[in-house]
C-alpha positions in Angstrom: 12.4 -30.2 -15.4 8.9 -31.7 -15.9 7.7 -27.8 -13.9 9.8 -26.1 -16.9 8.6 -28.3 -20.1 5.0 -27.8 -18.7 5.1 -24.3 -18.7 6.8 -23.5 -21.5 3.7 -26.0 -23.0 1.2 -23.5 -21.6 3.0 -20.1 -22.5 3.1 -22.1 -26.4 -0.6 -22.2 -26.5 -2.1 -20.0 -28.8 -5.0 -18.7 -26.0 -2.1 -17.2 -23.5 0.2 -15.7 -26.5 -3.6 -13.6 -27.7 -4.3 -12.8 -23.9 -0.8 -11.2 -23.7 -1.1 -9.4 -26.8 -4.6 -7.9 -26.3 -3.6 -7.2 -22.7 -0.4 -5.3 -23.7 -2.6 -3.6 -26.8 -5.6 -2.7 -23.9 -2.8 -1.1 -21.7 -1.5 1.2 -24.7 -5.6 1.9 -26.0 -5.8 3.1 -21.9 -3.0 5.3 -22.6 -4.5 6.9 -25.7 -8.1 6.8 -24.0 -6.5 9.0 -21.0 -5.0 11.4 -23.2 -7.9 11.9 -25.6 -9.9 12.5 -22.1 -7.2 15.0 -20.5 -5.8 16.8 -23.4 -8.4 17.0 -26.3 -12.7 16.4 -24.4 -12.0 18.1 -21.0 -10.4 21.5 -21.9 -13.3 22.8 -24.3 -15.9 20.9 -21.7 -13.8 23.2 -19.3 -14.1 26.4 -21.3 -17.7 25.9 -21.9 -18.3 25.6 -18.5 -16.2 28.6 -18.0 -12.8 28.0 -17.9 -12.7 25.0 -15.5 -9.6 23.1 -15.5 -11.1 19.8 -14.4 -7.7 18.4 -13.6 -7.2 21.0 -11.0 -10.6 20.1 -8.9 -9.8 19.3 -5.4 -11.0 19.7 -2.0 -8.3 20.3 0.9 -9.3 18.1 3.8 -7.2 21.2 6.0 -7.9 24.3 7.1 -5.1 26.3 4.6 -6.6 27.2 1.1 -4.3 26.3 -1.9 -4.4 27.6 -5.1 -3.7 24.7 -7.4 -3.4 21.1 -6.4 0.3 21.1 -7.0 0.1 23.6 -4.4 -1.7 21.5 -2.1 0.5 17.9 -2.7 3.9 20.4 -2.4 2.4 20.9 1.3 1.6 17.8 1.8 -1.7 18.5 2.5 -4.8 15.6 2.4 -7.4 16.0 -1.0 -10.2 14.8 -2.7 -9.2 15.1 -5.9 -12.6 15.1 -7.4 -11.8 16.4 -10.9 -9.1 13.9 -11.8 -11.7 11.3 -10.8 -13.8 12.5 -13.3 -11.2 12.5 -15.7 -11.1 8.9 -14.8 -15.1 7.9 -15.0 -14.9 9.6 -18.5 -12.2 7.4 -19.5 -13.6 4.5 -18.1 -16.8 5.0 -19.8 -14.9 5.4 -23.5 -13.2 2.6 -22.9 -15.9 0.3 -22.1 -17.9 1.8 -24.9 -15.9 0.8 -27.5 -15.5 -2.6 -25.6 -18.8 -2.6 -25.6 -18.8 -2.1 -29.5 -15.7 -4.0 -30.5 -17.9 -7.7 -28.5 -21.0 -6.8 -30.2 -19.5 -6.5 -33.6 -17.4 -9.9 -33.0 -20.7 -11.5 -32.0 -22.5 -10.3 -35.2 -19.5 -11.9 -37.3 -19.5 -15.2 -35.2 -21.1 -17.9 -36.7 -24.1 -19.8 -35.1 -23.4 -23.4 -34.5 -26.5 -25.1 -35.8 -27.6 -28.2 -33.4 -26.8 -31.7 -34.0 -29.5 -32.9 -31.6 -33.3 -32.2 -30.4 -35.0 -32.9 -27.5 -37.5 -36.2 -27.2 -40.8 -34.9 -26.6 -41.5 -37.8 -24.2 -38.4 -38.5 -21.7 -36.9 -35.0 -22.5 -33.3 -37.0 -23.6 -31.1 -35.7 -26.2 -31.3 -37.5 -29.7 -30.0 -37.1 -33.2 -31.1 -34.7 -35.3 -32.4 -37.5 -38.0 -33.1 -40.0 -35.3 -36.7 -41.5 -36.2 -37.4 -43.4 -32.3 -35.5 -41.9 -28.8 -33.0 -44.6 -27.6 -34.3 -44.3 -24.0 -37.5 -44.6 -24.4 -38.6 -45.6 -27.5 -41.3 -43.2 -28.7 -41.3 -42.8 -32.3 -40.6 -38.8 -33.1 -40.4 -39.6 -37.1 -43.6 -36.8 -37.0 -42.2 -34.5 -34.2 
């Protein structure tokens, strides 16, 4: 019973409750990430680059040619699926973007903690902020 009571002590905490929630809204922001990726940047990328369909860039590791990739996995044939796995940098790369954006914006809004204490310039020890001598070793730092 005390294995029960202690986890249902650490699911209660407030930390693991927001990692589950960000966790379950991260998953969902992949989903939306993939599809903005797949079905609104790659086909006018693809058009522009004449009519590529980036989703259907392979290589088959045999020696039959298929058409499509659909093609190829109905045979049972072995690819490199090289366009899918730039589907999947390009997500990547939004994603950690606006990662990148969402920390640095948190950071901005964070607030400094100002120090309590200061170093002594003689023994190097932590003091007070309005101490007038260090503890340790006794060197007055009223001027310092």
């Amino acid at each position: 019973m005390a294995l029960i009571k202690e986890f249902r002590d650490f699911v209660a905490r407030g930390n693991v409750v927001d990692l589950a929630v960000g966790v379950i809204i991260g998953a969902a922001f992949g989903k939306i990430v993939t599809s903005l990726v797949s079905d609104v940047l790659m086909p006018p990328i693809g058009l522009l680059l004449g009519k590529v369909d980036f989703s259907n860039l392979f290589i088959a590791l045999s020696d039959t040619h298929y058409e499509t990739l659909a093609a190829a996995k109905a045979a049972g044939a072995p690819t490199i699926n090289y366009g899918l796995f730039l589907n999947t940098v390009i997500d990547f790369t939004i994603v950690a973007f606006v990662i990148f954006i969402v920390v640095k914006q948190t950071n901005r809004f964070i607030k400094k903690a100002s120090p309590s204490t200061r170093e002594c310039p003689r023994c190097t020890s932590n003091i007070p902020l309005k101490a007038t001598k260090c503890p340790l070793c006794t060197v007055d730092i009223s001027a310092a």
